[in-house]
N, C-alpha and C positions, 0 to 999 in steps of 0.2 A: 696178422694176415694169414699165417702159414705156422701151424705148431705140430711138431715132432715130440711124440712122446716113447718113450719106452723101445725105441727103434730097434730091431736085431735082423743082423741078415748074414746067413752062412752058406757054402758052397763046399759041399765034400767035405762037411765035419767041420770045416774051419769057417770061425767067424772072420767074418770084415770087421764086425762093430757090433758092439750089443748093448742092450738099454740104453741108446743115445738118445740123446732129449736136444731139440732147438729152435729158439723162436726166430720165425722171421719177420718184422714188423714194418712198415711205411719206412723208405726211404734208407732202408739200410743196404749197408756197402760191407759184402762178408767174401770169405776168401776159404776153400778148402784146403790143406795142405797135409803134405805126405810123400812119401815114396810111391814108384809106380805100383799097382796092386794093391794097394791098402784101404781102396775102395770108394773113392772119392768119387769119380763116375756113377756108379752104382746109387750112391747115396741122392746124385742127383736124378739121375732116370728112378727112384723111388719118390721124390718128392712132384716128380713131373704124371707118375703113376702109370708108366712105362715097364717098371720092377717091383712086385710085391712083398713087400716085407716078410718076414716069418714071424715080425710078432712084433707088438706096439702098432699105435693107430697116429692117423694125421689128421687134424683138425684143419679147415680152410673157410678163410669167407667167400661165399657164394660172390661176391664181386668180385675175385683175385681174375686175372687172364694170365697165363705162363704162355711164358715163351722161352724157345730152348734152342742152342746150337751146340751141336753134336763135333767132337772130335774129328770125326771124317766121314766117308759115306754119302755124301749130299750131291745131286743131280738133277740139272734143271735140262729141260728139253721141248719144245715147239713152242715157245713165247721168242720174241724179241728181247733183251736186256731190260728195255724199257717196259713192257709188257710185263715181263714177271716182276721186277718188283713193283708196281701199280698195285697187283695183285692182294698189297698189303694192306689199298684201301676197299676191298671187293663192296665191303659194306657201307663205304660213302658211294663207291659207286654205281651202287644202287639207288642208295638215292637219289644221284644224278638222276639217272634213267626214268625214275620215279615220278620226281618233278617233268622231265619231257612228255613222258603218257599221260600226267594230268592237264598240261599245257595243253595238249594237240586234243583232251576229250572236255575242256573250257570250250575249245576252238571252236567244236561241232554243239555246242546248246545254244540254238538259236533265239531260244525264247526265255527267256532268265524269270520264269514265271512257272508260278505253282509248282507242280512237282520239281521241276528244273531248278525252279528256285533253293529248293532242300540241298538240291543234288550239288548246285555250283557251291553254295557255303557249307559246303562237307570237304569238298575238293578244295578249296581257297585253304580252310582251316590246316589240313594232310599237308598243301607245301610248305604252309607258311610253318610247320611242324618239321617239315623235311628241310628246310632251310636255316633255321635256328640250326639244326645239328650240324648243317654242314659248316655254318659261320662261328659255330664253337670250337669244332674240331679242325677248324681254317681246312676245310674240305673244297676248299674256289683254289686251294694254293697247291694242290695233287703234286702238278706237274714241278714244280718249283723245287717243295720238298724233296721229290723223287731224286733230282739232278744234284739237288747239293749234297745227299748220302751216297750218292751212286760217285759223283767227283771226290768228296772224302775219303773213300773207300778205294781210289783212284783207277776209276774208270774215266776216260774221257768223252767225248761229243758222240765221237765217231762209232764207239761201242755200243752206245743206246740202242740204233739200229741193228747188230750182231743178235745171231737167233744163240738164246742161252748153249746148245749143245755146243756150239766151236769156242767156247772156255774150257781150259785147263780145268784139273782139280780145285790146286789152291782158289782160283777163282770164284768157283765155285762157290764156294766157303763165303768169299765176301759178298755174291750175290744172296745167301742164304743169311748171311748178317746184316746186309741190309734190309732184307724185309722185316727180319726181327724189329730192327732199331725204326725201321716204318712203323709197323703196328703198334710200338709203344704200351708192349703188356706191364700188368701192374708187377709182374718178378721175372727179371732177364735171371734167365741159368744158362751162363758162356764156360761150355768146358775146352779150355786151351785156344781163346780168341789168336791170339796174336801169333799162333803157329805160321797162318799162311799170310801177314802181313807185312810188309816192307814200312823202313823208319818211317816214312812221310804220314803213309795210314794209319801206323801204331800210333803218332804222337795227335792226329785227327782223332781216332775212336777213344782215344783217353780222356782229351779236352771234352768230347762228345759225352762220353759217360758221366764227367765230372757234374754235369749240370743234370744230368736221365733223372726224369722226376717218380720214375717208380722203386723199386728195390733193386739190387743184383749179388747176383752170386756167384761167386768165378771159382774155378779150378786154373791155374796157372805156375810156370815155373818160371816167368818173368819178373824178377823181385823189384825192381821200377815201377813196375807195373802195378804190380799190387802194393809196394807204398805211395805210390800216387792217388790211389783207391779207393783201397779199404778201409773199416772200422773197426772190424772183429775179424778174428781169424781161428776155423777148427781145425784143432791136428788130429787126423785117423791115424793112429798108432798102435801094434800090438795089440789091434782088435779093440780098442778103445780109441771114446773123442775127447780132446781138451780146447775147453776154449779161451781163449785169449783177446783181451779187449787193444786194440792198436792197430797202425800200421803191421809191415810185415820185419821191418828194421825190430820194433817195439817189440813184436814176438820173438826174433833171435835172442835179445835180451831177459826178458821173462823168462824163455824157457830154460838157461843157460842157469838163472839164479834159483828158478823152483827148483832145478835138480842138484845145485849145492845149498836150498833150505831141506829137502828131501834124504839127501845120503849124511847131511850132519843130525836129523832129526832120527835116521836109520842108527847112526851109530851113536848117539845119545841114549837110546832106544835098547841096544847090545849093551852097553855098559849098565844099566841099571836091571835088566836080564841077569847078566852075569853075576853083579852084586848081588841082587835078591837070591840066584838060583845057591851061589855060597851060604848065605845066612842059610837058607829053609836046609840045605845038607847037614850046614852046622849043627841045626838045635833042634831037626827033628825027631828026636827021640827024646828031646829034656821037656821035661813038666813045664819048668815053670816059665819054659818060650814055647809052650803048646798053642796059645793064644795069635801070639802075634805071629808061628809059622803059618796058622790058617790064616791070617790077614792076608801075607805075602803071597800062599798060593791062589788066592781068589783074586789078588791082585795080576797075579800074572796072568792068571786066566782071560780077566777082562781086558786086558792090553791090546787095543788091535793090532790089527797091521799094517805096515807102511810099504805100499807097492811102489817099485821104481820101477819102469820103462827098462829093459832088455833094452843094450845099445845096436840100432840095427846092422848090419856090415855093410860097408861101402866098398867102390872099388878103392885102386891104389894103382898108381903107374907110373911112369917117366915115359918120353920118349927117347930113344936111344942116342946115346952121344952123334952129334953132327958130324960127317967126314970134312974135313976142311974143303972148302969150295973159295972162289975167285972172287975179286970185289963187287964184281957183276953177278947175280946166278942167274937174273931171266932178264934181255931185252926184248922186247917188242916194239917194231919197226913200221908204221905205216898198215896198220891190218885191218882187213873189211873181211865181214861174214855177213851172208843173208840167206836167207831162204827163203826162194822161188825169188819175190818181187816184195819180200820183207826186210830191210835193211835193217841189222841188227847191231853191227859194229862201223864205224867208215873211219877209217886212217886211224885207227886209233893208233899211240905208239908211249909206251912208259916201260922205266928200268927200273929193277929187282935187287937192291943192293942187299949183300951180308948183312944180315942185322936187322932189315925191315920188318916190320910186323905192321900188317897192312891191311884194316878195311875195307873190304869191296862193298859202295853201298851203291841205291840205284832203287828208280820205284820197280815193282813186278813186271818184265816181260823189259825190261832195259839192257838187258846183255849180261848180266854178273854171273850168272849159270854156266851162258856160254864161253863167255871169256875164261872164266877156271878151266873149262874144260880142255880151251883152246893153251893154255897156260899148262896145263897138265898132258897135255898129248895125248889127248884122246878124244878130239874134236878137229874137222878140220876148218880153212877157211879159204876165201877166194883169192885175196892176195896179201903185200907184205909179208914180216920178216919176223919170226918166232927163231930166238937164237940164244941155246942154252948156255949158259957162263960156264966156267972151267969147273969140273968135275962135281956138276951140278947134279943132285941126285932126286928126283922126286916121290911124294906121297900123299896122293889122294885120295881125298872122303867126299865121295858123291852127293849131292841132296837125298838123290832115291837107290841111296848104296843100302839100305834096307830091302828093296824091291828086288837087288840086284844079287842076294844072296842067293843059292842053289838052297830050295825047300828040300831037295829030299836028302840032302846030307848032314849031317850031326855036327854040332861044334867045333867037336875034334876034327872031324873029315875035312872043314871049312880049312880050319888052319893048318893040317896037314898040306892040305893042295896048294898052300901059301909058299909054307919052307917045309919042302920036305926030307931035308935033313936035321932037322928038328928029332927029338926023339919026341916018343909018348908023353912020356913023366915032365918033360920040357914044359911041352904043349899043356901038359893039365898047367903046370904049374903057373904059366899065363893065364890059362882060363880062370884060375883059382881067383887072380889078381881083379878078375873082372866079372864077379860071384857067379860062375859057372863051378859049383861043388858038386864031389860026389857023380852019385849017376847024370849029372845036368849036361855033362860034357856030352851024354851020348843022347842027348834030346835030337829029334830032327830041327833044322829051323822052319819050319811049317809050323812047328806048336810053341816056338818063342812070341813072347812080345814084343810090341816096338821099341821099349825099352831094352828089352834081351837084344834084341836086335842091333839096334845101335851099340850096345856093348861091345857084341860080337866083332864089327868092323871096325870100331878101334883096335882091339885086339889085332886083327888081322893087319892093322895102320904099321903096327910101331914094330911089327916083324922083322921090315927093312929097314934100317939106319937111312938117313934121309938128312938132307940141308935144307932144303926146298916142301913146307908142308901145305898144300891148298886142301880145305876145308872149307862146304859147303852147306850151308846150315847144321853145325854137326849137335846142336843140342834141342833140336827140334824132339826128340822122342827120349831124350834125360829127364831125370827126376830132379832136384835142384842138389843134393848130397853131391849126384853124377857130375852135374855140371858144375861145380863146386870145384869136385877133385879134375877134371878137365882142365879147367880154368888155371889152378896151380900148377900143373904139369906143364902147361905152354909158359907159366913164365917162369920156368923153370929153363927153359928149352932154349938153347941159345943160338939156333940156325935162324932162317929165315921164315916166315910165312904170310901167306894172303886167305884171309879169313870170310866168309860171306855171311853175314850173320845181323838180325836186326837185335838181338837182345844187347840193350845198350850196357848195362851193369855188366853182364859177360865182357864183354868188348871194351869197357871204360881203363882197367890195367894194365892192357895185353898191348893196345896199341899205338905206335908214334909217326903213323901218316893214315889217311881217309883219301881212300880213290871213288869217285863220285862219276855213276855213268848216267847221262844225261841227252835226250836227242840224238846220239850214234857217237857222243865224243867224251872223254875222260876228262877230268879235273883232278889234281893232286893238292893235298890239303896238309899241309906238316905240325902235326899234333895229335891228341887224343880227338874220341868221338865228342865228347863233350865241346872239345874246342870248334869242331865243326860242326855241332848241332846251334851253340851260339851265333858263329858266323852267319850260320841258316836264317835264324829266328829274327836276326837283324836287318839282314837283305830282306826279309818277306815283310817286314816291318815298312820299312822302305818303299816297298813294293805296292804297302795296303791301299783300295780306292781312299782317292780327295789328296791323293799327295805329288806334291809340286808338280801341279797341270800348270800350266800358263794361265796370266789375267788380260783378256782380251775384250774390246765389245766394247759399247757406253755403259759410260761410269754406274749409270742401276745394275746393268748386269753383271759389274766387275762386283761390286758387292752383295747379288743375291748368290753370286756363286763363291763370292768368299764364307759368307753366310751358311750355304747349303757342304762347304767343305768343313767347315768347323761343326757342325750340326754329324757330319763323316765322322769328324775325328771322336766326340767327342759317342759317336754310337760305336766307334771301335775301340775306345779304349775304357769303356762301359762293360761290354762283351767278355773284353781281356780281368778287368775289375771282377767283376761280381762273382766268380766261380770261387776267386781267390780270398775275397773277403766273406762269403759265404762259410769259406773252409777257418778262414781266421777265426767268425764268432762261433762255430761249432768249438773249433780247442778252446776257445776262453770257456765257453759252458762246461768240456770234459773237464779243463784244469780246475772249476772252483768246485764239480762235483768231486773228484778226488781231495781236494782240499781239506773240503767238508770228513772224509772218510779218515784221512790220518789223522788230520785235528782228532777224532774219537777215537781211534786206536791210542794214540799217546793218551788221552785220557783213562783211559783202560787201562793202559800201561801203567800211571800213577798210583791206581786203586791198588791199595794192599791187595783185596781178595781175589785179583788176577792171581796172582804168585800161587795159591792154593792148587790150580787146576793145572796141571804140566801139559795137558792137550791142549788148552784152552792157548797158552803163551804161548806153544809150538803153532799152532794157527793164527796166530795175531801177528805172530812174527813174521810167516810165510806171509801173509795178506801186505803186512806192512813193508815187506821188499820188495812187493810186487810193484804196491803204491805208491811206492820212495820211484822206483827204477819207472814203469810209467808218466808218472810228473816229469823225471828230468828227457824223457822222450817226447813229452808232446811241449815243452817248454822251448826243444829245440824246435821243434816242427813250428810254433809258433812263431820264433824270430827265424826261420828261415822262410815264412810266407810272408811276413814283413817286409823281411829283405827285396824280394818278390814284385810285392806290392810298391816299396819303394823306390825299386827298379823303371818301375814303369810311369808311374806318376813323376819323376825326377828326369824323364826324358821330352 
């Protein structure tokens, strides 16, 4: 559908990427990955042709549609909710409209004779033309589809009505995803979907995508996410792309083993240099090893080279030892917050023991923002009882603690006005920890990134020793390395914290209770997210239409409606089916095509005249760990969609 060839694109001397090459084909499921910078964005606003390459061309078929959502920026204004997204069938609804003007100019030929007669079977043939398309593209069901991507995305009834401007940002975002996931172009390019959505949405637009009959291509730091996903994965690195066939699990491992096939091949490489370069010392001046020292140095000549990836710097932190605090650190008592005639929180009331590590989950616009805030002391509320435990110390990371920085001060200035008994050399030496080097400390924050940015207010976090850590989406603008090393740090951390965060692999070893705000009122959940995303999937199971309605009526009715419930069950557990056995017989097709590949490698292997060519074995080997470590990756994946599969049919 979509081929890159020879792609290079640079900015101030420095490349992103150069001579990258990739195909995008029917129905594929790809994944950019990288650190922030490295150009992953870029690459997609080139292929959308938003950014001009500086060299290499893109081939496409004239039938491709892109469709593309942008990181942020996005603003909808004087439509209704319902209104703009409609907008994504502009061109069914035109035909609507089509069909009525021909309707109403049927209406006025009163004489269906001679000329008229031409004219009515011109206009009969145009609807019956404009009709076929709309009952292909189920263009009669507008309204239907609109409500169910707009509910998924979780909007409710009420919203439909609301004119686009009185949404938030995030929101935004999902009104502009959902028109995407409307129009249903032949290549979705989502850079960083799941930034502004909450678990209920994330785990909707995933199911959602699993089935999307066109291509996609995501930029993401949600590692669930993209192994739930993908099929290939490219790494922009060091101004180069690699690609990888797998999940994003399967790429941890790949890359992990190319780079100890790589540095054994590098130092195989040095020893057989070193030997050669001794002999040709030895016996370059003897006659009768004149012979075979030209051998050696034409040999070393042709020897290439084996390039290794520079490791890139990460940060590195702790948060500072906890002061001892009370068994208590935060009660909350009976609390309501609303604004104006918005009821936000009502009675809510839950306790903050030492030791808790605590999910705040809830759909967008459910209180979790405000509750942290309200938990952190820097929000107020109408009534009950916010009441610190003994010598409870707090440390808060805003959602919009990026927004919240002073642009015209430098990194250092930031953290000086933090502690500023801090010295200099202190202060760098923190910055150092959170790759602020060199002159970067004296950057304004006006010309950091989001990334830089979030760095920045960690840094500024861990200045104060604290018991008490609330954290508000805080890996929204990390790179996956960032949130990586974040993610260690805290379970490192042995105070207390309340986390707001949909990324569930973040959140899967950090935490041992789920606070769930719902309607104005909290639930407490005692376990990991996993344990209460199960809980969830069970109750909604539960929940699904046809299940245990009463049997009422004369006996026909008792069984067409027993009839019309099993006909329910058997269309929702069809639904639930098909993504997952779809995904089954895709890995049995990948595992017999790799099958097929090392069966031939070990044949190779057997052939004496392998052995002759030292690159040839050095490449069969690298291929063949890949092939080895892939297979045992999608062999898991396979009986874990088994599992899956048998989960459900077994209930």
């Amino acid at each position: 559908m979509i081929s890159l060839q020879n792609i290079s694109k640079q900015y101030t001397g420095k490349y992103l990427f150069r001579d990258l090459s990739l195909h995008i084909e029917d129905g594929n499921r790809i994944a950019f990955v990288g650190r922030n910078g490295t150009g992953k964005s870029t690459l997609m606003k080139i292929i959308l042709g938003e950014v001009e390459a500086d060299s290499g061309k893109i081939i496409q078929s004239r039938f491709n549609s892109v469709g593309y959502l942008p990181q942020d920026s996005v603003y909808h204004a004087g439509r209704t909710l319902f209104e703009e997204a409609a907008t994504a069938f502009d061109d069914l609804n035109r035909l609507h409209e089509r069909i009525r003007e021909i309707g109403d100019e049927i209406s006025v030929i009163t004489s269906p004779q001679g000329d008229n007669s031409l004219r009515l079977q011109t206009l009969v043939n145009e609807m019956g033309q404009a009709q076929s398309i709309l009952e292909n593209r189920e263009g009669y069901n507008i309204e239907i589809k609109v409500k169910q991507v707009l509910s998924g995305l979780g909007f409710n009834e009420k919203d439909m009505s609301r004119m686009t401007e009185e949404f938030s940002g995030g929101w935004q975002m999902r009104i502009a995803l959902a028109k995407l996931l409307l129009r249903e172009p032949t290549i979705l390019l989502l850079d960083e979907p799941t930034n502004h959505l909450d678990m209920e949405s994330l785990e909707w637009i995933e199911g959602y995508l699993k089935s999307y009959r066109g291509s996609i291509v995501l930029v993401s730091h949600d590692s669930r996410f993209l192994d739930n996903l993908v099929e290939r994965l490219i790494e922009i690195s060091m101004g180069k792309a690699t690609e990888y066939t797998g999940n994003y699990s399967s790429y941890l491992i790949q890359k992990a083993q190319r780079l100890d096939m790589l540095q054994s091949s590098l130092r195989n490489r040095q020893r057989m240099i070193d030997t050669t370069t001794r002999f040709i010392e030895r016996f370059r001046y003897k006659n009768t090893k004149a012979k075979q020292v030209q051998s050696r140095i034409r040999m070393l000549e042709k020897m290439g080279q084996i390039e290794i990836d520079k490791e890139e710097s990460s940060i590195f932190f702790d948060f500072p030892d906890p002061p001892r605090a009370g068994r208590v650190v935060m009660e909350i008592e009976a609390l309501t917050k609303s604004y104006g005639t918005n009821m936000v929180l009502e009675e809510i009331s839950f306790i903050i023991e030492r030791g808790d590590k605590i999910a705040l989950l809830g759909v967008n616009g459910s209180g979790k923002s405000t509750l942290a805030r309200i938990i952190a002391d820097v929000d107020t509320f109408q009534s009950g009882i916010r009441k610190p435990g003994h010598n409870t110390i707090i440390s808060y990371y805003a959602q919009n603690i990026v927004a919240e920085l002073d642009p015209e001060k430098t990194a250092l200035q930031t953290l000086d006005a933090v502690a500023p008994l801090k010295s200099p050399g202190e202060l760098r030496t923190l910055l150092g920890c959170f790759l602020f080097k060199d002159d970067d400390v004296f950057k304004p924050v006006s010309v950091l990134s989001g990334g830089e940015k979030s760095r920045l207010a960690l840094a500024k976090m861990i200045l104060k020793p604290a018991n008490l850590l609330i954290m508000d989406e805080p890996t929204n603008h990390l790179d996956a390395q960032s949130k990586a090393i974040l993610q260690h740090s805290l379970k490192r951390f042995s105070g207390a914290y309340v986390m707001v965060s949909h990324d569930r692999d973040f959140l899967a070893p950090l935490i041992n209770k789920v606070a769930v705000l719902k309607g104005n009122d909290l639930s407490i959940y005692h376990g990991n997210v996993d344990d209460y995303l199960d809980k969830y999937h069970r109750e909604k199971e539960k929940s699904a239409p046809g299940k245990d309605l009463p049997e009422s009526g004369t006996p026909l009715d008792i069984k067409q409606n027993r009839k019309r419930m099993e006909a329910e069950d058997r269309q929702f557990l069809y639904k639930r089916l098909k993504p997952l056995k779809e995904t089954l017989e895709k890995i049995e097709r990948e595992i017999a095509a790799y099958e097929k590949k090392k069966l031939e490698i070990e044949n190779s292997f057997s052939d004496q005249n392998t052995y002759k060519n030292e690159s040839l074995i050095q490449s069969l080997n690298i291929e063949y760990s890949r092939i080895t470590s892939l297979l045992g990756s999608l062999y898991d994946k396979w009986t874990a969609t088994e599992e899956k599969i048998g989960k459900i049919t077994d209930k």
